[in-house]
C-alpha atoms as one frame of an Amber mdcrd trajectory, in Angstrom:
protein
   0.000   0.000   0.000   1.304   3.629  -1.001   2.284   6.072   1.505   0.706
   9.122   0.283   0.945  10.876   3.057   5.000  11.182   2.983   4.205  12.641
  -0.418   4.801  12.143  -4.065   7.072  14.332  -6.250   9.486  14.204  -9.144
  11.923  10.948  -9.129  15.802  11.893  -8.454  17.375  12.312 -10.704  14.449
  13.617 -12.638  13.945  11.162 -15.552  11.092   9.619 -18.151   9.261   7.008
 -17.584   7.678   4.843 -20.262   4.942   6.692 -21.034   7.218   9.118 -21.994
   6.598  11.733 -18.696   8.222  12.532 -15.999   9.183   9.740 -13.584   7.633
  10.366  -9.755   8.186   8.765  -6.704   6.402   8.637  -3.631   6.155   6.956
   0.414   9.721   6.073   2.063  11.565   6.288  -1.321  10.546   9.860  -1.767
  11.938  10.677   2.050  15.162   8.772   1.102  15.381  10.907  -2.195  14.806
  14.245  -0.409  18.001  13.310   1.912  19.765  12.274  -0.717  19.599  15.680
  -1.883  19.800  17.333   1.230  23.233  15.856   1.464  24.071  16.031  -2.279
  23.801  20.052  -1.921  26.575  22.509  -1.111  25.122  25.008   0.818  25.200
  28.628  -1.193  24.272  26.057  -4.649  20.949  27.446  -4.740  20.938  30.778
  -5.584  16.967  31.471  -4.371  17.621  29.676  -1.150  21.316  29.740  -0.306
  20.920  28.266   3.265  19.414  24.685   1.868  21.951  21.847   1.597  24.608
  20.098   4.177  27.765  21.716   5.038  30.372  18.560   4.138  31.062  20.136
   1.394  33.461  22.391   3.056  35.363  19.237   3.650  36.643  18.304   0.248
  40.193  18.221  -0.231  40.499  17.834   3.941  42.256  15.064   5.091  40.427
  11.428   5.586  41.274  11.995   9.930  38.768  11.596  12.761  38.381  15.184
  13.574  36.744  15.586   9.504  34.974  12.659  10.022  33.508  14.379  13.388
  32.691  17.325  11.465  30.924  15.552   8.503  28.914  13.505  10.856  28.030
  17.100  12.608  27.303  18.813   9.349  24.969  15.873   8.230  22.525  15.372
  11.287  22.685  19.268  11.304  21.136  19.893   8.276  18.795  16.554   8.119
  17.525  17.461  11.116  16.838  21.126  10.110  15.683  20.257   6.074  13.666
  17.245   6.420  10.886  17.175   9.124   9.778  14.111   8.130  12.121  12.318
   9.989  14.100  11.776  13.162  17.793  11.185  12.834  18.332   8.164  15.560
  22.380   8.314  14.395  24.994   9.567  12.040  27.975   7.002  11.424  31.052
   8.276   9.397  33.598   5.723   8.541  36.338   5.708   6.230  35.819   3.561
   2.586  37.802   0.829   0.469  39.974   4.049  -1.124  41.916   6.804   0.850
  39.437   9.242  -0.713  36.128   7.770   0.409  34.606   8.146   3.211  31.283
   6.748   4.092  28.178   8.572   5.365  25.786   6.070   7.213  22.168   8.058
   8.073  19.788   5.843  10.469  16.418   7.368  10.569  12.902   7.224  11.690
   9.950   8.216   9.517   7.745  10.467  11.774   4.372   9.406  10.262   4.966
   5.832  10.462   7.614   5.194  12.604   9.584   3.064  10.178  12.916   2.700
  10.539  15.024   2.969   7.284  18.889   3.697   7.088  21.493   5.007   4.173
  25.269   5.069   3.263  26.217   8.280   1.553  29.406   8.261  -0.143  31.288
  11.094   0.255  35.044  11.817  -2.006  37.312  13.629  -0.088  39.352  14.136
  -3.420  38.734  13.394  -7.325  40.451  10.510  -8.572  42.202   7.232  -6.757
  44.872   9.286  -4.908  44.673  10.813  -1.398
């Protein structure tokens, strides 16, 4: 059974479907999708709303330590918490990847309206490319 009540809106990324409009998505994937680009958004990107969008951005090119790691985790329940009501954020993991580079971003969350429990890994490049 749908969850309309979570919403419905444009799939991300916005794409076709096979009648040939636009792709939408709705219940716990549309939540995950909204975080996704809560996260995926620099914060000054959007030039009508400069404040949207999660601050761990500020972090590439920093080095793969603990203390950046702190801060992402920081940055991330920060701005779910403050862009996407929908949910509670239970806990923010950040843990370094298979490459020097990569770190990853692991969101576990509760859906207000339901009380599901859902969770996410977010990668997140330090730096372009395979070297640190």
């Amino acid at each position: 059974m749908p969850r309309e009540f979570l919403g419905v809106g444009w799939r991300f990324p916005i794409r076709v479907n096979g009648a040939g409009s636009l792709a939408f998505t709705q219940g716990e994937d549309y939540v995950k999708e909204a975080i996704w680009i809560v996260l995926g958004t620099a914060k000054g990107e959007r030039p009508m709303q400069p404040a949207f969008g999660c601050g761990i951005h500020e972090y590439v090119f920093a080095p793969n330590n603990a203390t950046t790691r702190g801060s992402i985790a920081h940055h991330v329940r920060e701005a779910l918490s403050h862009w996407e009501p929908r949910i509670d954020v239970l806990d923010v993991r950040v843990e370094e990847g298979t490459e020097a580079n990569l770190i990853l971003v692991r969101v576990d969350y509760r859906v207000r309206s339901n009380n599901s429990f859902h969770n996410l890994v977010y990668p997140f490049y330090l730096h372009e490319g395979s070297e640190a």
